[in-house]
C-alpha positions as CSV (number, residue, x, y, z in Angstrom):
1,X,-1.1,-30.1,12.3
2,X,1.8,-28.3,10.2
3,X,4.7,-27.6,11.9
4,X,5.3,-23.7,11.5
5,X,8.2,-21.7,10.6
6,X,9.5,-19.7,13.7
7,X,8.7,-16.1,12.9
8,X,12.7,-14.6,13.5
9,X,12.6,-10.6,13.3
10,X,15.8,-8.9,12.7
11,X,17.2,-5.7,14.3
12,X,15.8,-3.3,12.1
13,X,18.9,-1.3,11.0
14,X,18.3,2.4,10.2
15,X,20.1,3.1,6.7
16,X,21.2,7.0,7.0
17,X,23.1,8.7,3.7
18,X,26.3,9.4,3.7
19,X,27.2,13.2,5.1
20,X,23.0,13.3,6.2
21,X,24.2,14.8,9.5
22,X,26.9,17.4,8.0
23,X,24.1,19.1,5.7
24,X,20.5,20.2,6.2
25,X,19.9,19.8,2.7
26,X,21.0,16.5,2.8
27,X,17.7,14.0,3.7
28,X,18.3,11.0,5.8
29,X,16.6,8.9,3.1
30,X,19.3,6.3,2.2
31,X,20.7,6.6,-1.6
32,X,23.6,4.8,-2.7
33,X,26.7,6.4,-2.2
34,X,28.4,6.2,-6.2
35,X,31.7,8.5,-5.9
36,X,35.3,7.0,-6.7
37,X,37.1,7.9,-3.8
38,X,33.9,7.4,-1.4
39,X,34.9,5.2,1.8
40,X,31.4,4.0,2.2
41,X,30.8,3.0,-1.2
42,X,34.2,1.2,-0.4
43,X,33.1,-0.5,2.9
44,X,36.2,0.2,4.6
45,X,36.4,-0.3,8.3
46,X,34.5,2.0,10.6
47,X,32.3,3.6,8.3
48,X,29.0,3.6,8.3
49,X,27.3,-0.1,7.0
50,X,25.3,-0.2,4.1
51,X,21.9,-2.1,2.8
52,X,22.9,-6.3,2.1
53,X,21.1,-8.8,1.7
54,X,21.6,-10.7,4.4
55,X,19.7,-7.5,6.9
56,X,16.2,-9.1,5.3
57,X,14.0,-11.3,7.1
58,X,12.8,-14.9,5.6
59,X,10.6,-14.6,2.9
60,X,8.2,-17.1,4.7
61,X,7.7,-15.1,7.5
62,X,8.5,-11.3,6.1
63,X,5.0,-10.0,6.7
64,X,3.2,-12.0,9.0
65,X,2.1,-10.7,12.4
66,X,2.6,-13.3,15.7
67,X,-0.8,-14.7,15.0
68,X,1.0,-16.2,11.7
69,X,-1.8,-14.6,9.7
70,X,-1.3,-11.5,6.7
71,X,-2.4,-8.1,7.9
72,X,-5.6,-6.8,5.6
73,X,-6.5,-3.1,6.5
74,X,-10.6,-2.5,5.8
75,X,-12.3,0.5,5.6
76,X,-15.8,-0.8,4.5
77,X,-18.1,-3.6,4.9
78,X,-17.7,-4.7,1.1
79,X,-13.7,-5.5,1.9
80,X,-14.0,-6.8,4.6
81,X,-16.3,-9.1,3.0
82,X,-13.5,-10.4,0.6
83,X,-11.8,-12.1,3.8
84,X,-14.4,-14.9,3.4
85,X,-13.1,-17.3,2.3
86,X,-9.6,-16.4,3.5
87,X,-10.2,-15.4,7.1
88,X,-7.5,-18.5,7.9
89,X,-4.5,-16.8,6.0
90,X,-5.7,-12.9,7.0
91,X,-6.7,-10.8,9.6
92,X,-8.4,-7.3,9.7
93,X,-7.2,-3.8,10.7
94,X,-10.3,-1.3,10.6
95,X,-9.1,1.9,8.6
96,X,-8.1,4.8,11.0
97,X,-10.6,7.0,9.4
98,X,-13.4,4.7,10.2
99,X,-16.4,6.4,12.3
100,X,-17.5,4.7,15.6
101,X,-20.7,3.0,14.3
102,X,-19.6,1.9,11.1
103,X,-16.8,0.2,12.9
104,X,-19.1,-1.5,15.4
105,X,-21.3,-3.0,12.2
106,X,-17.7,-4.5,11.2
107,X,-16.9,-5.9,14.6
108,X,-20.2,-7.5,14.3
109,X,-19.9,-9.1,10.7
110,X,-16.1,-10.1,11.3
111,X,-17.0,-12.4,14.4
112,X,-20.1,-13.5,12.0
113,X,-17.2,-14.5,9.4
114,X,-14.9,-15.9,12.0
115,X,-12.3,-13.1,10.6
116,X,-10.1,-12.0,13.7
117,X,-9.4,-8.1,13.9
118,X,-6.3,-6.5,15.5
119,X,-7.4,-3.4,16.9
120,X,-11.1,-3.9,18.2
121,X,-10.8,-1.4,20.7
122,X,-10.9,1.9,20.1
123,X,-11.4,5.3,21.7
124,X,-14.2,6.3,19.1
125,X,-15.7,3.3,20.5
126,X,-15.4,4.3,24.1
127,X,-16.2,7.5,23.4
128,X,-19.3,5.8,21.3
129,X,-20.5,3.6,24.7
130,X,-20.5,6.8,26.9
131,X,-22.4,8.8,24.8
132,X,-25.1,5.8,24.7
133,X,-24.4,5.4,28.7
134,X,-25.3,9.3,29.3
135,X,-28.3,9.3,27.2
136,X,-29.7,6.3,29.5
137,X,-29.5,7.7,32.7
């Protein structure tokens, strides 16, 4: 077995703009600040930090969950059957939009294919099981 890069996730940092807080018309969406006299642009001491490249995570590692697999979000049984052959290096989110029994055909054909899924419950699926549990008795 390979040995496997520890998966190391950073503090995520929240980069506001400059002056977001002074102006309502000012978004908090970070954009560079460029003016000449501009003490963050400067980085001088106590101002607020700005985007560098050592706040990224290792590219090895960037996107991969604690299973050490890609997530693949799947809205239909045709994608879900592209994760064939690659059901080692991904696994499956089902689409938030995805009905109840549509999403228990996938459950069903994802432990056929040996893909794993992240969020196999589900509340439509609860909600799915009472129904059937009500019409029974």
């Amino acid at each position: 077995m390979s040995k496997r890069i520890r998966i190391v996730k950073k503090k995520k940092t929240t980069f506001d703009r400059f002056e977001c807080h002074r102006h309502l018309r000012v978004k908090r969406n970070w954009r560079r600040p460029r003016g000449i006299d501009c003490s963050v642009r400067r980085k001088f001491r106590g101002m607020l930090r700005t985007p560098k490249v050592g706040y990224g995570s290792n590219k090895k590692t960037r996107n991969l969950l604690p299973n050490y697999k890609l997530k693949f979000t799947v809205n239909n049984l045709k994608e879900l059957e592209c994760l064939l052959m690659n059901n080692d290096k991904y696994c499956v989110e089902i689409g938030k939009n995805v009905g109840a029994t549509l999403r228990l055909q996938m459950l069903k054909r994802a432990k056929e294919l040996n893909i794993s899924v992240t969020n196999q419950k589900s509340k439509k699926l609860e909600r799915l099981e009472n129904k059937l549990k009500n019409k029974t008795k």
